[in-house]
Each structure stands twice: as C-alpha cells, then as structure tokens.
N, CA, C and O atoms as CSV, one atom per row, in Angstrom:
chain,resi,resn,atom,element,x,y,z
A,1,UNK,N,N,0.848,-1.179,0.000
A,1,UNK,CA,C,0.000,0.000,0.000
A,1,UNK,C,C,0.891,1.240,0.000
A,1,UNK,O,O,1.963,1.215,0.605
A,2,UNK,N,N,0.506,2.247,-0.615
A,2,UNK,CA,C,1.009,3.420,-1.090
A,2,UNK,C,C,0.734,4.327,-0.377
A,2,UNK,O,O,-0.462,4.620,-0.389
A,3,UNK,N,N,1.813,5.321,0.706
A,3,UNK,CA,C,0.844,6.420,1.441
A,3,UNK,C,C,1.736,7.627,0.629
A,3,UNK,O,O,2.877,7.748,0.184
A,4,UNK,N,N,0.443,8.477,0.722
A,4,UNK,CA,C,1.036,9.723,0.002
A,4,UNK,C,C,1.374,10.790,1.035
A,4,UNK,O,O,0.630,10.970,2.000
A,5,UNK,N,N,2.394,11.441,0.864
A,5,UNK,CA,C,2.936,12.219,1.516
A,5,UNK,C,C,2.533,13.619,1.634
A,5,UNK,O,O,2.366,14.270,0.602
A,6,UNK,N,N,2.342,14.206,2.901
A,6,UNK,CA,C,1.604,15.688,3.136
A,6,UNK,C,C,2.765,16.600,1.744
A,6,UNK,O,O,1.872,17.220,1.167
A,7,UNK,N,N,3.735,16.881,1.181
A,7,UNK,CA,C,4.394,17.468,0.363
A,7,UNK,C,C,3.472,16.887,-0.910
A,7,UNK,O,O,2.876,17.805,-1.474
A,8,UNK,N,N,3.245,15.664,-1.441
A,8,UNK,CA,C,2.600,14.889,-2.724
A,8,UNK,C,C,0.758,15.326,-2.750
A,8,UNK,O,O,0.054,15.148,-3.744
A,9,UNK,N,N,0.348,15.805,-1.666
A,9,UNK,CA,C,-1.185,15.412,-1.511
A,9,UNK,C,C,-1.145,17.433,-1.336
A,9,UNK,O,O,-2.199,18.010,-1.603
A,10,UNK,N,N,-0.339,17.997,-1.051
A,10,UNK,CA,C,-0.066,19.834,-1.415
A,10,UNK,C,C,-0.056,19.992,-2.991
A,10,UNK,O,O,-0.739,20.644,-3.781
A,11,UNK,N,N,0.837,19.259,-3.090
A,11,UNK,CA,C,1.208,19.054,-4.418
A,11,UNK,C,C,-0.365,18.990,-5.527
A,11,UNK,O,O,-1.089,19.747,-6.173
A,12,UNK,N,N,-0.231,17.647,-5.200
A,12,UNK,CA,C,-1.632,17.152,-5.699
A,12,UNK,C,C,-3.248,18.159,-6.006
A,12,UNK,O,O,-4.013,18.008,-6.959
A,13,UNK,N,N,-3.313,18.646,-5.444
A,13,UNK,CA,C,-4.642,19.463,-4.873
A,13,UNK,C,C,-4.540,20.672,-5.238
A,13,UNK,O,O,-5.531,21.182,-5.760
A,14,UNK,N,N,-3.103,21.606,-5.040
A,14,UNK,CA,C,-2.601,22.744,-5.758
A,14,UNK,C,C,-3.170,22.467,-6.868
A,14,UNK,O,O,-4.303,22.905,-7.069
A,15,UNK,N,N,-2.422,21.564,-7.977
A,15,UNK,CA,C,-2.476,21.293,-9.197
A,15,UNK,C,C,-3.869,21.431,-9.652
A,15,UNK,O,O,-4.253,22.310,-10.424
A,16,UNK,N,N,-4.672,20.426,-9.081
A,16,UNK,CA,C,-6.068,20.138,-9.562
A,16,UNK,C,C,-6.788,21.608,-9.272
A,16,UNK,O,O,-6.698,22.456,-8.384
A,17,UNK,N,N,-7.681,21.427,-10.712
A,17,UNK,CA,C,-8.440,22.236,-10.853
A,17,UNK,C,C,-9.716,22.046,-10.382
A,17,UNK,O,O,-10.431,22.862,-9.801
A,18,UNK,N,N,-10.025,20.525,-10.777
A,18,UNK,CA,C,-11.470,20.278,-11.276
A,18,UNK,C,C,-11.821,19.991,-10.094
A,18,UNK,O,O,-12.966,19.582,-10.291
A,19,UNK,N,N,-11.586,19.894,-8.666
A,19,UNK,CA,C,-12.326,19.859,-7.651
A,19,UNK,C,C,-11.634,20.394,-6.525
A,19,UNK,O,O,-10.461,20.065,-6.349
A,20,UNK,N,N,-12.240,21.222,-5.691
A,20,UNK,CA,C,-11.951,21.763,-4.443
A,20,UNK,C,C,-11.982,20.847,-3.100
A,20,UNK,O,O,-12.949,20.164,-2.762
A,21,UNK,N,N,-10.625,20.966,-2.323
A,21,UNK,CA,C,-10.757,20.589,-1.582
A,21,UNK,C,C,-10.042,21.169,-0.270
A,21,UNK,O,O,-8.962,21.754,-0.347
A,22,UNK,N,N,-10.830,20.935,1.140
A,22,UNK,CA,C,-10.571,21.971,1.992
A,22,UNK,C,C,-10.146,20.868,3.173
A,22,UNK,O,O,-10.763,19.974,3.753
A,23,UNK,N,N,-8.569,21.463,3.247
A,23,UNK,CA,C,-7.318,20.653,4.352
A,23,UNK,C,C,-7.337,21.643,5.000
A,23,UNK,O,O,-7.621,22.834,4.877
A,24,UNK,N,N,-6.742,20.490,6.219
A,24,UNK,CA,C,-6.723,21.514,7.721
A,24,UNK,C,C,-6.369,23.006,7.317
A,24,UNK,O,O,-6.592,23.562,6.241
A,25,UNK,N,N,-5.689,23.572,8.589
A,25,UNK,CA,C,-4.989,25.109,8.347
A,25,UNK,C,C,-3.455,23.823,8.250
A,25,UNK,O,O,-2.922,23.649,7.154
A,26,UNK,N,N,-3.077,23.264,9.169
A,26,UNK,CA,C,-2.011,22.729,9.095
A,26,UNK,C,C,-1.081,22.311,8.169
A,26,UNK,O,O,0.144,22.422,8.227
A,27,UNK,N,N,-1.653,21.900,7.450
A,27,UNK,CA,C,-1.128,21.344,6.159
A,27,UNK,C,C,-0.330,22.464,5.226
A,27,UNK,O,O,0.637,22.200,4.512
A,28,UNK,N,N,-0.824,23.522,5.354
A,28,UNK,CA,C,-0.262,24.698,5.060
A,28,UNK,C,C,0.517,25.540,5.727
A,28,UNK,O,O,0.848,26.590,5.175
A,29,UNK,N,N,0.966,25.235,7.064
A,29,UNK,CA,C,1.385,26.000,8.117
A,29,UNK,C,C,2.874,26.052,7.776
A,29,UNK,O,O,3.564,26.907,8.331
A,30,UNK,N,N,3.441,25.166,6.870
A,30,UNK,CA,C,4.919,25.215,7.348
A,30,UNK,C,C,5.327,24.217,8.000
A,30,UNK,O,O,6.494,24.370,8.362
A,31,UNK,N,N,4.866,23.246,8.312
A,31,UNK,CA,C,5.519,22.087,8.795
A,31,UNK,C,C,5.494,22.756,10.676
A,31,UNK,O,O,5.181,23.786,11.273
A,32,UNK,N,N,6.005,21.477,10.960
A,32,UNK,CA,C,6.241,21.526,12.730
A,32,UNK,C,C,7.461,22.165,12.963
A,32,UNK,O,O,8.536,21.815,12.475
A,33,UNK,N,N,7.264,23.184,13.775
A,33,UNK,CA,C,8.590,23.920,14.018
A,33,UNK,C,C,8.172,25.645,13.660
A,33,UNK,O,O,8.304,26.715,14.255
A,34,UNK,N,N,7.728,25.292,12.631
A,34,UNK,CA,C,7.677,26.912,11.979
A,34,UNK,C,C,7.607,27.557,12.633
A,34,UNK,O,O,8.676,28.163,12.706
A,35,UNK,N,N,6.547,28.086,13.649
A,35,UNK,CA,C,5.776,29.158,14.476
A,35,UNK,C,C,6.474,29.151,15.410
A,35,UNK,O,O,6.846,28.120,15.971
A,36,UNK,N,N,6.804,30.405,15.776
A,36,UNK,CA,C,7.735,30.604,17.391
A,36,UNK,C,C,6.191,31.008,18.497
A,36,UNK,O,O,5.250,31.797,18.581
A,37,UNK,N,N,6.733,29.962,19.088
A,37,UNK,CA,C,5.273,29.946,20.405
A,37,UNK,C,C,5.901,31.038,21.440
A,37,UNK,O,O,7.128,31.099,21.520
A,38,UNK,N,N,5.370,31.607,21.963
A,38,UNK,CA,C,5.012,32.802,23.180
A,38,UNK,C,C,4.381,31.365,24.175
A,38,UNK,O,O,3.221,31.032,23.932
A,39,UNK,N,N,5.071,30.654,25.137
A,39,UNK,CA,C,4.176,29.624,26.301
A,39,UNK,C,C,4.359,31.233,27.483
A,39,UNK,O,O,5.402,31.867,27.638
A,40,UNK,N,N,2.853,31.563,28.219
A,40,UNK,CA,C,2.929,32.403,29.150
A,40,UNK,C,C,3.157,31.484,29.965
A,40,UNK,O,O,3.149,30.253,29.979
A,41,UNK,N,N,3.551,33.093,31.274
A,41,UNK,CA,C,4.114,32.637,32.309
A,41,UNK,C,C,3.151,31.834,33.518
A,41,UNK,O,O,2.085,32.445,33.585
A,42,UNK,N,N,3.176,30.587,34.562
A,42,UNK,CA,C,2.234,30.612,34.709
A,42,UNK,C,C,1.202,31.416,35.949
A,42,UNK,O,O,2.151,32.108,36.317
A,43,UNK,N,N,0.675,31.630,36.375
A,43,UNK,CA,C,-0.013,32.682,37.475
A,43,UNK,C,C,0.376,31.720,38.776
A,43,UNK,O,O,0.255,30.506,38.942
A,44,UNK,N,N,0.879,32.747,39.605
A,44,UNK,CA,C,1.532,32.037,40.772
A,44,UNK,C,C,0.029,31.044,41.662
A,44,UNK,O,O,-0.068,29.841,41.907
A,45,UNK,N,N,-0.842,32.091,41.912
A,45,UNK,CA,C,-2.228,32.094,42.141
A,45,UNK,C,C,-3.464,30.914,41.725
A,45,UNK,O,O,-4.474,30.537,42.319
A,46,UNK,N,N,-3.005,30.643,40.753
A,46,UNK,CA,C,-3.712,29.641,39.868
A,46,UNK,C,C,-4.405,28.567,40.228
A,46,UNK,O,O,-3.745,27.857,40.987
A,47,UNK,N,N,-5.621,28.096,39.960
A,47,UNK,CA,C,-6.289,27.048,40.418
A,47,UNK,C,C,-6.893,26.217,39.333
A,47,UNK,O,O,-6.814,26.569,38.156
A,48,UNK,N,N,-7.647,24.841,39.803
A,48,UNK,CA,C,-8.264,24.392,38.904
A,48,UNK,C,C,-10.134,24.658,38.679
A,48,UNK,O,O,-10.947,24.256,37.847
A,49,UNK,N,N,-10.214,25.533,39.894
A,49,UNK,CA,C,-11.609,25.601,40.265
A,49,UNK,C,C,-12.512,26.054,38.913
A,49,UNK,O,O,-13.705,26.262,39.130
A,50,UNK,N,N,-12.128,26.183,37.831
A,50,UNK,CA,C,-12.817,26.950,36.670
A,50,UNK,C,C,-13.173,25.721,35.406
A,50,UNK,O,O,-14.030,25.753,34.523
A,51,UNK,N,N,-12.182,24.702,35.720
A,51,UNK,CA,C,-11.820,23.167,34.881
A,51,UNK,C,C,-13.284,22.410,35.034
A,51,UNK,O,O,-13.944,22.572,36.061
A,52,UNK,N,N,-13.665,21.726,34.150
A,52,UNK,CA,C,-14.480,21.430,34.220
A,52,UNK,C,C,-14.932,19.786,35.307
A,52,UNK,O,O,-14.177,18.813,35.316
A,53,UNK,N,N,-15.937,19.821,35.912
A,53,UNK,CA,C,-15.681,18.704,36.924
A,53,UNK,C,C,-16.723,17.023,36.188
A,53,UNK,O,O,-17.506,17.024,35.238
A,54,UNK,N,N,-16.353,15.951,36.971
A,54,UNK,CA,C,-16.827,14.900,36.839
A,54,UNK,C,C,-18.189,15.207,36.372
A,54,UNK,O,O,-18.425,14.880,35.209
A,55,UNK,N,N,-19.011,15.697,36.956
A,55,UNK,CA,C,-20.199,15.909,36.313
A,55,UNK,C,C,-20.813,16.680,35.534
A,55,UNK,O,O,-22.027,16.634,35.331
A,56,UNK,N,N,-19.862,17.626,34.917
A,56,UNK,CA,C,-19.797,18.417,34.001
A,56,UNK,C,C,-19.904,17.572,32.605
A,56,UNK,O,O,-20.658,17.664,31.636
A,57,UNK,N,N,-18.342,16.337,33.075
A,57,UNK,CA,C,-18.123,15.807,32.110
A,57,UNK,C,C,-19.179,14.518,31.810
A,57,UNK,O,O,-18.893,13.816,30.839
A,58,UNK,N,N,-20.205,14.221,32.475
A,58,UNK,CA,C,-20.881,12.749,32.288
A,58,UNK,C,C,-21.275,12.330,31.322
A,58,UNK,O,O,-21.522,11.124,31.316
A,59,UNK,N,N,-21.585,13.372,29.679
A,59,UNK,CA,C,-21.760,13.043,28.632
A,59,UNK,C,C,-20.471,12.643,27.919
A,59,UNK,O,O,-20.595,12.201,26.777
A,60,UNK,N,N,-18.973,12.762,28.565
A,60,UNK,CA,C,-18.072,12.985,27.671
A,60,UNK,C,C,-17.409,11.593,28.660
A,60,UNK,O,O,-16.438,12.103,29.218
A,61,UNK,N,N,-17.474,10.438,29.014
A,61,UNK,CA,C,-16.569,9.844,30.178
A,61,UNK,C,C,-15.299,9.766,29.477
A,61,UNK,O,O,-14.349,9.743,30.260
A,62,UNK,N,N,-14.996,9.720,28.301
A,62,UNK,CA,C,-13.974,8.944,27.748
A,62,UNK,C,C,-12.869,10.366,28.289
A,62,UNK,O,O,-11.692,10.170,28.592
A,63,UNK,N,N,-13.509,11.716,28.322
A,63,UNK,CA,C,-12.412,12.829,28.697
A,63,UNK,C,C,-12.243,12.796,30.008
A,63,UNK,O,O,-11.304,13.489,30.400
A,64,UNK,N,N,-12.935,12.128,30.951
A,64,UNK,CA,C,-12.552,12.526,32.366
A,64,UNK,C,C,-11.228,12.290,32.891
A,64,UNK,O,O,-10.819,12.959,33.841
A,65,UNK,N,N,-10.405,11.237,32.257
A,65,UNK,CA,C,-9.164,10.920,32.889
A,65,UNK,C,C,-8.326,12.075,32.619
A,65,UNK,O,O,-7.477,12.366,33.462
A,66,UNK,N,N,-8.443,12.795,31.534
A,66,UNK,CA,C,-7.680,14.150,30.671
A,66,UNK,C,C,-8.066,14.891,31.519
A,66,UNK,O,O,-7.143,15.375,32.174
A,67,UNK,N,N,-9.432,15.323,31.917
A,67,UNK,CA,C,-9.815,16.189,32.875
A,67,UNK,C,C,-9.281,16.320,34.371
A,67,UNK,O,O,-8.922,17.292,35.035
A,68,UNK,N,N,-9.370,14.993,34.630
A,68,UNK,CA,C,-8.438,15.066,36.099
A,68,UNK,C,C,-7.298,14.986,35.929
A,68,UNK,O,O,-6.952,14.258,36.859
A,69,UNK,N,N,-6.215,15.289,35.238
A,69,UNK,CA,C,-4.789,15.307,35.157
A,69,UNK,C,C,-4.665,16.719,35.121
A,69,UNK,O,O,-4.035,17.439,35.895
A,70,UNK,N,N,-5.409,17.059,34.032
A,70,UNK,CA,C,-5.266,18.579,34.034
A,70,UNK,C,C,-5.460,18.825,35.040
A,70,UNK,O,O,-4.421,19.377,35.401
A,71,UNK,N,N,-6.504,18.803,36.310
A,71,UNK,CA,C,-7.407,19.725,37.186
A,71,UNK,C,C,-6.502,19.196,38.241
A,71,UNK,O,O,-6.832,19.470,39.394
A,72,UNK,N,N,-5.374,18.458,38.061
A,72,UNK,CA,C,-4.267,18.506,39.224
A,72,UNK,C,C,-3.048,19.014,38.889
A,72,UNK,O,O,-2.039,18.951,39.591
A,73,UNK,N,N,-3.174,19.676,37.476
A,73,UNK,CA,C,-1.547,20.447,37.480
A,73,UNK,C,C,-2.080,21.362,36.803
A,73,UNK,O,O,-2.162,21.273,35.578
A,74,UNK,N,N,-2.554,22.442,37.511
A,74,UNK,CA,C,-3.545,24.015,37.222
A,74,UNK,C,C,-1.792,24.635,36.385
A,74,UNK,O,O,-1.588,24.929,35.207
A,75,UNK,N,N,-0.952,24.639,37.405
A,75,UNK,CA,C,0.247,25.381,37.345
A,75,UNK,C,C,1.141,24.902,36.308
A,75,UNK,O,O,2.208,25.443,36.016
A,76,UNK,N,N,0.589,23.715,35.687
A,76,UNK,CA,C,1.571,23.725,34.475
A,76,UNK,C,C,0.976,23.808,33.230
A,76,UNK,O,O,1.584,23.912,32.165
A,77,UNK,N,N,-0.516,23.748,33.417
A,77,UNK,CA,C,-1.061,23.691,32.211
A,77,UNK,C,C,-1.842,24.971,32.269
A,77,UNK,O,O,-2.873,25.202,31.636
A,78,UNK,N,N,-1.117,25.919,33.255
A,78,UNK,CA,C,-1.084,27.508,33.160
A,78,UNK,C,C,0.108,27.867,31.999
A,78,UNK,O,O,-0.102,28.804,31.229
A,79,UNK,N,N,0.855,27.403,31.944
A,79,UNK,CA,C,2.450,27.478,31.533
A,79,UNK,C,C,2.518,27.321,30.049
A,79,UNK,O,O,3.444,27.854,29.437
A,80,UNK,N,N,1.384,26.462,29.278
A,80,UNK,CA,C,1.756,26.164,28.322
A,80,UNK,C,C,0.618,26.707,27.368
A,80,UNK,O,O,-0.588,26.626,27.605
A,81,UNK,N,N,1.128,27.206,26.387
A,81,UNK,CA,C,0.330,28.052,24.750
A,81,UNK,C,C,-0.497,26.561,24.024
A,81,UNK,O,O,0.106,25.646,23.464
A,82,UNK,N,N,-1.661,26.629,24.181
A,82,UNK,CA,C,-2.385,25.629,23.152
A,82,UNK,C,C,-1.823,26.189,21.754
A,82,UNK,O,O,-1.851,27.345,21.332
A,83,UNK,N,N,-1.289,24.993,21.144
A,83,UNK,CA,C,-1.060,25.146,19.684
A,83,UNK,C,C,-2.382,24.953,18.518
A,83,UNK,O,O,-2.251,25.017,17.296
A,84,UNK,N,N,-3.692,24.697,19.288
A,84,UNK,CA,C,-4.663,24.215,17.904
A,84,UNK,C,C,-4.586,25.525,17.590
A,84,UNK,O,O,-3.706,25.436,16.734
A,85,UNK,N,N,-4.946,27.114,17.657
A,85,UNK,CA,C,-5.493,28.177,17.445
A,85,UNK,C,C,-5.998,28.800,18.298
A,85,UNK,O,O,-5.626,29.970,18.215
A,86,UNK,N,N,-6.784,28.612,19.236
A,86,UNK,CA,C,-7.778,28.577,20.190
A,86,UNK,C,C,-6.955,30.437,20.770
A,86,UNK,O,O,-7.681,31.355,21.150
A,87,UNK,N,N,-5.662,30.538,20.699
A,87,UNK,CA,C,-5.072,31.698,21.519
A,87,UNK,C,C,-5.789,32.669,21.383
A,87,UNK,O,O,-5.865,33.373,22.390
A,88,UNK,N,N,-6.630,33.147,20.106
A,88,UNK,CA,C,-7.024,34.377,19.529
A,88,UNK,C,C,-8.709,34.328,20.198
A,88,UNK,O,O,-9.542,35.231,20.123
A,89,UNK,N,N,-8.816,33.405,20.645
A,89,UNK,CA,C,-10.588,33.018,20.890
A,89,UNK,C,C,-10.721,34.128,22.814
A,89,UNK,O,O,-9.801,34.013,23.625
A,90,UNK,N,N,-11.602,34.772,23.032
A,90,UNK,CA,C,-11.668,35.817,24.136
A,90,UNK,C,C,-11.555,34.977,25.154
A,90,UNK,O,O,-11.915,33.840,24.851
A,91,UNK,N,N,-11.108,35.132,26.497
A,91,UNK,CA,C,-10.640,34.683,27.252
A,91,UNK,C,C,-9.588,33.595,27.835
A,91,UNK,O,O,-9.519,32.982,28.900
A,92,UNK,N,N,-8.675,33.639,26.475
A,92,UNK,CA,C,-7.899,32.117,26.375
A,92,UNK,C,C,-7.076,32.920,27.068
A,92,UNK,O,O,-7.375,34.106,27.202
A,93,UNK,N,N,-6.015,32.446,27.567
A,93,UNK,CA,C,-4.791,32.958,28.210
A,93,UNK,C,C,-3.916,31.955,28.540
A,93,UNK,O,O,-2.839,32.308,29.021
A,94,UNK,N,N,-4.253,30.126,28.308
A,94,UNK,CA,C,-3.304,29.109,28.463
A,94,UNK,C,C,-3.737,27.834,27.671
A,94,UNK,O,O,-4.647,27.922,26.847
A,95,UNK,N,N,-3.073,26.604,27.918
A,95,UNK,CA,C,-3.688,25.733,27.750
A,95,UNK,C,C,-4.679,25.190,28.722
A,95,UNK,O,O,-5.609,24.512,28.285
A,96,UNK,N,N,-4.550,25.464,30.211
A,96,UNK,CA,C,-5.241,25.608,31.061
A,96,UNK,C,C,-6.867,25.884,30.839
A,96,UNK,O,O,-7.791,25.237,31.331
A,97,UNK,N,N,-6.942,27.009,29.976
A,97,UNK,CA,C,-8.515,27.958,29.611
A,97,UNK,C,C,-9.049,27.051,28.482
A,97,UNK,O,O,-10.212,27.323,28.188
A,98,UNK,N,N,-8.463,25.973,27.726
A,98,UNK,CA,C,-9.313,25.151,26.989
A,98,UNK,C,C,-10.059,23.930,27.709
A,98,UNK,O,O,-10.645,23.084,27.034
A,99,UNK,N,N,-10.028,23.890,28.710
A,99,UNK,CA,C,-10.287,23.265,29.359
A,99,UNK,C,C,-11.049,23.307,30.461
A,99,UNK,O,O,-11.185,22.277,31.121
A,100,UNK,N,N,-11.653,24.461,30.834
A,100,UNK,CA,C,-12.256,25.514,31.715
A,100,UNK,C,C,-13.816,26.153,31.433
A,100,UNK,O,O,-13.970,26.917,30.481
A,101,UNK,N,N,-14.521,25.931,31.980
A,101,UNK,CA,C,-15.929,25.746,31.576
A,101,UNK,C,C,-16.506,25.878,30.110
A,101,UNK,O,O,-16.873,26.855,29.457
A,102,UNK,N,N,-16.442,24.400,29.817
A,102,UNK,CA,C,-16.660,24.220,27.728
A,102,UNK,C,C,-16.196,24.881,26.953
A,102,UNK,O,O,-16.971,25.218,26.058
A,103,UNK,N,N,-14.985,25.327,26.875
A,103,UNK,CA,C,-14.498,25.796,25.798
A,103,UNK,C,C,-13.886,24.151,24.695
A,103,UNK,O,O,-14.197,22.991,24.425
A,104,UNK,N,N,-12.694,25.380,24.391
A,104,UNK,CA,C,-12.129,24.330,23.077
A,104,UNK,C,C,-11.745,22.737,23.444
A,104,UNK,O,O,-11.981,21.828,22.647
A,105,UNK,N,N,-11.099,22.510,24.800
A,105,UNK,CA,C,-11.193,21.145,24.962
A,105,UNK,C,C,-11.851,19.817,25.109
A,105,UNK,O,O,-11.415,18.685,25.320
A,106,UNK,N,N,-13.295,20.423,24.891
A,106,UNK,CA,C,-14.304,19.207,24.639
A,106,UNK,C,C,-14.602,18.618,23.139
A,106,UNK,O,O,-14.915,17.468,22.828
A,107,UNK,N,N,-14.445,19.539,22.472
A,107,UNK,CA,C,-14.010,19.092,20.702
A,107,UNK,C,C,-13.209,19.097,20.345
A,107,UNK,O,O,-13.447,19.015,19.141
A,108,UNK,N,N,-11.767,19.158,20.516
A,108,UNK,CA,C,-10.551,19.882,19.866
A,108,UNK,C,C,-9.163,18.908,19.974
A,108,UNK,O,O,-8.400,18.860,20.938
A,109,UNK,N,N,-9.100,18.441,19.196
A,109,UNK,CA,C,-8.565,16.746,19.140
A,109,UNK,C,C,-6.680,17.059,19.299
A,109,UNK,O,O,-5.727,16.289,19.418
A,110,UNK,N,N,-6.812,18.813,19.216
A,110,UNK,CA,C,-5.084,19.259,19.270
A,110,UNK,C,C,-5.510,19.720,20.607
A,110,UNK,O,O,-4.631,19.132,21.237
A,111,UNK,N,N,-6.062,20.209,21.335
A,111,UNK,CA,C,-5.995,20.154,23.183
A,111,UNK,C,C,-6.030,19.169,23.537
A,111,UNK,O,O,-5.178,19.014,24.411
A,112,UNK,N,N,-6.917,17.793,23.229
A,112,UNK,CA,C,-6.485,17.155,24.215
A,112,UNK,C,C,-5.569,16.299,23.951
A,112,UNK,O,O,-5.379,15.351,24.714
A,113,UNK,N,N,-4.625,16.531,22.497
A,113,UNK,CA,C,-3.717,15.455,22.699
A,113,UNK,C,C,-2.403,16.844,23.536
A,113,UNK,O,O,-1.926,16.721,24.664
A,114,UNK,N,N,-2.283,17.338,23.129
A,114,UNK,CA,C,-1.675,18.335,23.891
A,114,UNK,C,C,-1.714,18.280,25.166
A,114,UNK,O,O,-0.654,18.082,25.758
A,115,UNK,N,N,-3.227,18.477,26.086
A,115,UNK,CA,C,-3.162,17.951,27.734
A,115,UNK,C,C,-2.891,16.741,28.071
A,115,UNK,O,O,-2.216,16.509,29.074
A,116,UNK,N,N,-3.361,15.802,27.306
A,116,UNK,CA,C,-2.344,14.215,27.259
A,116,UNK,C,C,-1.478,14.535,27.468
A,116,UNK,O,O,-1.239,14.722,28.661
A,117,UNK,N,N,-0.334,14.839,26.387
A,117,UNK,CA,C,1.065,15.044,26.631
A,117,UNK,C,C,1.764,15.699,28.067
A,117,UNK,O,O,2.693,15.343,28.791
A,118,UNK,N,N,0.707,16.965,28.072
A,118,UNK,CA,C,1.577,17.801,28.880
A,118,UNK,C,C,1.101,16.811,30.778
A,118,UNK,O,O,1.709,16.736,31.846
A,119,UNK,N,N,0.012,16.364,30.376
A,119,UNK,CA,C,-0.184,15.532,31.668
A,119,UNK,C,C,0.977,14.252,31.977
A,119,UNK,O,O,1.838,14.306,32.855
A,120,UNK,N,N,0.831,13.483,31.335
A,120,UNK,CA,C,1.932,12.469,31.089
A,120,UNK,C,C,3.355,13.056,31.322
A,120,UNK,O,O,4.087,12.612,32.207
A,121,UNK,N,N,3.665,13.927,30.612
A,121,UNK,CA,C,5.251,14.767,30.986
A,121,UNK,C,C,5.272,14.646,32.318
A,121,UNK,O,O,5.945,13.842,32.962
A,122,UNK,N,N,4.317,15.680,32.843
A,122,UNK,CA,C,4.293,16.114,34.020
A,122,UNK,C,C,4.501,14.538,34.949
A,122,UNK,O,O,5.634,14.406,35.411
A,123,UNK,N,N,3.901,13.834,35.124
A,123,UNK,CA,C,3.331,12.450,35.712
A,123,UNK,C,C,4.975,11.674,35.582
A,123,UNK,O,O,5.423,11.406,36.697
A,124,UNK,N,N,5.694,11.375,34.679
A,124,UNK,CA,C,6.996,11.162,34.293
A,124,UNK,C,C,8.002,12.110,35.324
A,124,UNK,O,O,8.971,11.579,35.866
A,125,UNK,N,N,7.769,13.158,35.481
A,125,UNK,CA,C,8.859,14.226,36.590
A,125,UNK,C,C,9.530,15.236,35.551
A,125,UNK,O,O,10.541,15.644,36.123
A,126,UNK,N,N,9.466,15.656,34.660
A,126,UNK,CA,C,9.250,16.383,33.849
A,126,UNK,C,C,9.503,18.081,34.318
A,126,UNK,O,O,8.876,18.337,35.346
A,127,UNK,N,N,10.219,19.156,33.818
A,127,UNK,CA,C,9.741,20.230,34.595
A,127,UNK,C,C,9.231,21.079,33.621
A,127,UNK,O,O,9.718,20.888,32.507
A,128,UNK,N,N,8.292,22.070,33.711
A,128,UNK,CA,C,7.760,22.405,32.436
A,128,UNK,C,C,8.557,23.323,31.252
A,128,UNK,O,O,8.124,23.669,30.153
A,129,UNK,N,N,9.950,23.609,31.906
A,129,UNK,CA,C,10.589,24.161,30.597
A,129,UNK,C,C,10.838,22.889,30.001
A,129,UNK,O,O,11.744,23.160,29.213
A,130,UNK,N,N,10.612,21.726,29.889
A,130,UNK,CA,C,10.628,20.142,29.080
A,130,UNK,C,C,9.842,19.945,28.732
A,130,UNK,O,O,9.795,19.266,27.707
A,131,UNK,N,N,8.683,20.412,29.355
A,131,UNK,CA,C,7.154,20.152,28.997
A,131,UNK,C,C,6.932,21.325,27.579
A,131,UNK,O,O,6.166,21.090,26.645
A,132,UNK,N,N,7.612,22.330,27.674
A,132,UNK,CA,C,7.632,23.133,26.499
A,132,UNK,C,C,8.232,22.872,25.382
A,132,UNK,O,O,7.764,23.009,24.252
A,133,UNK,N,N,9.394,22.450,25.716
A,133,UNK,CA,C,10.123,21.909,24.437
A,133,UNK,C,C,9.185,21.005,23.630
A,133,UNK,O,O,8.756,20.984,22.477
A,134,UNK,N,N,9.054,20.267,24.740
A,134,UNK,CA,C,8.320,18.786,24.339
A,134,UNK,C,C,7.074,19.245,23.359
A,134,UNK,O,O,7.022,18.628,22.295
A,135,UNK,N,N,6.210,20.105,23.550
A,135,UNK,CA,C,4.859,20.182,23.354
A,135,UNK,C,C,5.462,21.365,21.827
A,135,UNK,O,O,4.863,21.256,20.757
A,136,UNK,N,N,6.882,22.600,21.995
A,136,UNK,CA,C,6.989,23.192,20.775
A,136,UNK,C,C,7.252,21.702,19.727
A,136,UNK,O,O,6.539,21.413,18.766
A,137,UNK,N,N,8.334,20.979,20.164
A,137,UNK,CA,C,8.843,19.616,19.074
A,137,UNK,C,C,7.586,18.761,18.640
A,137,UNK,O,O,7.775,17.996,17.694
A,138,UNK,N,N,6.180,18.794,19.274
A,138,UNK,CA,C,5.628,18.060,18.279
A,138,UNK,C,C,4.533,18.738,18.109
A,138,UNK,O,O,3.767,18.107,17.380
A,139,UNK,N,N,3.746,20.596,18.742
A,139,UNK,CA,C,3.134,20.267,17.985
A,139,UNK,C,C,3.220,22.128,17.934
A,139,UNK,O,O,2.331,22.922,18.242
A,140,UNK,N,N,4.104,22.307,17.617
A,140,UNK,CA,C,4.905,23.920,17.346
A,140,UNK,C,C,5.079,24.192,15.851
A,140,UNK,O,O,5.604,25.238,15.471
C-alpha cells in the first residue's frame, strides 16, 4: 500500500483544478517547528476551580481521565500556549482555559492530545521548561 505524503497530496490538490478541496490550516502552516510559540508565564495564584468537573463531564466519560490530570496540574497547564489556534478566541490565556468551563477542549482533538502530553510529561517528573520543548517539538 502506497501512502502519500503531506508534500505529494499539497502538491496534488494545488495542481487540480477540477475539484476543491478543503485541508486543515495545518497542512499549510509550514511544517512543525515553523511558528515561534510565546508559552505564558504561569499565574503564581492559579487554580483548577474553573476546569471542568466529573459531572460536568458525564456526557463525555472517555475525557474525564484528561480532565483530572489537568485539574491537578492548574500550574503547568497555566504554563503552556495551546497550539490548535484557540489563543485568539476571548478569554484564552493558556492551555489551562481550553479546558475551563466548555471551551475548546471538549471538541478539539489538538488540546487534548496536547493535555495528554503535557499531563503524562508532568506524571513522568518532567519540569515544564521540558514540557515546552516537548509540546513546541511536536506540535509547534
């Protein structure tokens, strides 16, 4: 089996005329790496009290384990810039705020692999200038 390559399937689709077709923003971004991320600093203050809770989540169970990782490291997932887009959306200010009463982390398949990650880092001993690298190297 033949996989075509994100450069061959740019390629591909550029070319063609005869039908439109609509790829992520990603695919166009420049590859991983491109974008220099701004991760804010995180608020000394910070809590999880705004995260969404167990029974918030009862339609969603498959997110609750994501949910409670996050809602025990307020302070690192204060620390880190969601890479889906979400930064420009009013009240974002972390990766923390996608996650914080229904926003972007109940649909948004780049937060929660992102709070995966940055949970797991963390859970490993991790400190979050690693947790940054980590999260610019795969999804920066």
């Amino acid at each position: 089996m033949s996989h075509t390559s994100r450069r061959d399937f740019i390629t591909l689709v550029a070319g063609s005329t005869a039908s439109a077709v609509v790829a992520p923003w990603w695919l166009f971004a420049g590859g991983r790496g491109s974008r220099q991320t701004q991760h804010p600093d995180p608020r000394p203050d910070v809590d999880a009290s705004r995260v969404l809770s167990a029974e918030e989540l009862a339609k969603f169970p498959n997110l609750m384990p994501l949910y409670d990782g996050i809602r025990a490291i307020p302070h690192i997932a204060d620390g880190i810039e969601c890479m889906c887009g979400c930064a420009g959306e009013p009240g974002y200010r972390s990766l923390l705020s996608c996650f914080e009463e229904g926003r972007m982390a109940l649909g948004c398949m780049v937060c929660q692999s992102e709070g995966r990650m940055v949970v797991r880092l963390h859970n490993a001993g991790r400190t979050l200038a690693q947790i940054r690298e980590a999260v610019d190297a795969r999804f920066g």
